[in-house]
C-alpha positions in Angstrom: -20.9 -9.5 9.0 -18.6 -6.6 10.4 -16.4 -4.7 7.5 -13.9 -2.2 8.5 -13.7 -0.6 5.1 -15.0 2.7 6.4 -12.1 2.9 9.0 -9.8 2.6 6.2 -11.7 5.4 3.8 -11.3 7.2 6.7 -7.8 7.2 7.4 -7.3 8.3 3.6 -10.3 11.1 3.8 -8.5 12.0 7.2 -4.9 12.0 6.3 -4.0 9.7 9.4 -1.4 6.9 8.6 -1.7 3.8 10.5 2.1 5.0 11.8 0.3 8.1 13.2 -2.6 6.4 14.6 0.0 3.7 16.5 2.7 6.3 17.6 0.7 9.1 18.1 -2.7 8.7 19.0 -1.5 5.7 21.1 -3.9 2.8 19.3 -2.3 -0.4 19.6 -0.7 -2.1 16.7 -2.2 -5.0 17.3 -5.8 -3.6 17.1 -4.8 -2.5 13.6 -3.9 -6.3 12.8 -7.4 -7.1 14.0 -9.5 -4.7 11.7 -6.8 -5.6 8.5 -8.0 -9.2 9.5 -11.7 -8.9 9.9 -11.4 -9.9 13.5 -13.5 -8.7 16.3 -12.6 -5.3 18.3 -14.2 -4.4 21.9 -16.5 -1.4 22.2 -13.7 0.3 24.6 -11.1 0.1 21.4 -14.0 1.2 19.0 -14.5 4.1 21.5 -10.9 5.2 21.5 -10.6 4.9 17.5 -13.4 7.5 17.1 -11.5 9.6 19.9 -8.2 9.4 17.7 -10.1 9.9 14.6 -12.7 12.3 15.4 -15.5 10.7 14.2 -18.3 8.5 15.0 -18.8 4.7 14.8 -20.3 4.4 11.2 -16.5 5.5 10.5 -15.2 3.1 11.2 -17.6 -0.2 11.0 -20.7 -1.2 9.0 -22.8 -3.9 9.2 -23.2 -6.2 5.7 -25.9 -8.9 6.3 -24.4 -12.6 5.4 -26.2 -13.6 2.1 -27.3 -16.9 4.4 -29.4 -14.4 6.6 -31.2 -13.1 3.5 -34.9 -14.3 3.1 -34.7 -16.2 0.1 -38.1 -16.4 -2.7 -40.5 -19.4 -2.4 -41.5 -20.1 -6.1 -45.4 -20.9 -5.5 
């Protein structure tokens, strides 16, 4: 699974507001309805958040493995 929590510990480490990032560095508000609800962005839009935000990708998404994709312990 995708989270977007380093986006958001970004904005706060940065000391962007979403109102900034919409009105100002142009990102559409409806992007920032995607990453609030988990939904999927394209790699152009993840390439123009960095731009806004100076930074790189990690900033912004990381990668949690689903607890289904886990190899699980055979007892023996």
């Amino acid at each position: 699974m995708v989270s977007y929590a380093p986006f958001f510990h970004t904005l706060k480490e940065k000391n962007i507001s979403i109102y900034t990032l919409i009105q100002k560095k142009g990102i559409n508000s409806n992007t920032i309805n995607c990453i609030k609800k988990g939904k999927s962005i394209t790699t152009y839009t993840l390439d123009n958040l960095c731009k806004a935000l100076n930074c790189q990708i990690y900033d912004i998404i990381e990668y949690l493995p689903d607890e289904e994709s886990k190899p699980q312990n055979e007892d023996m």
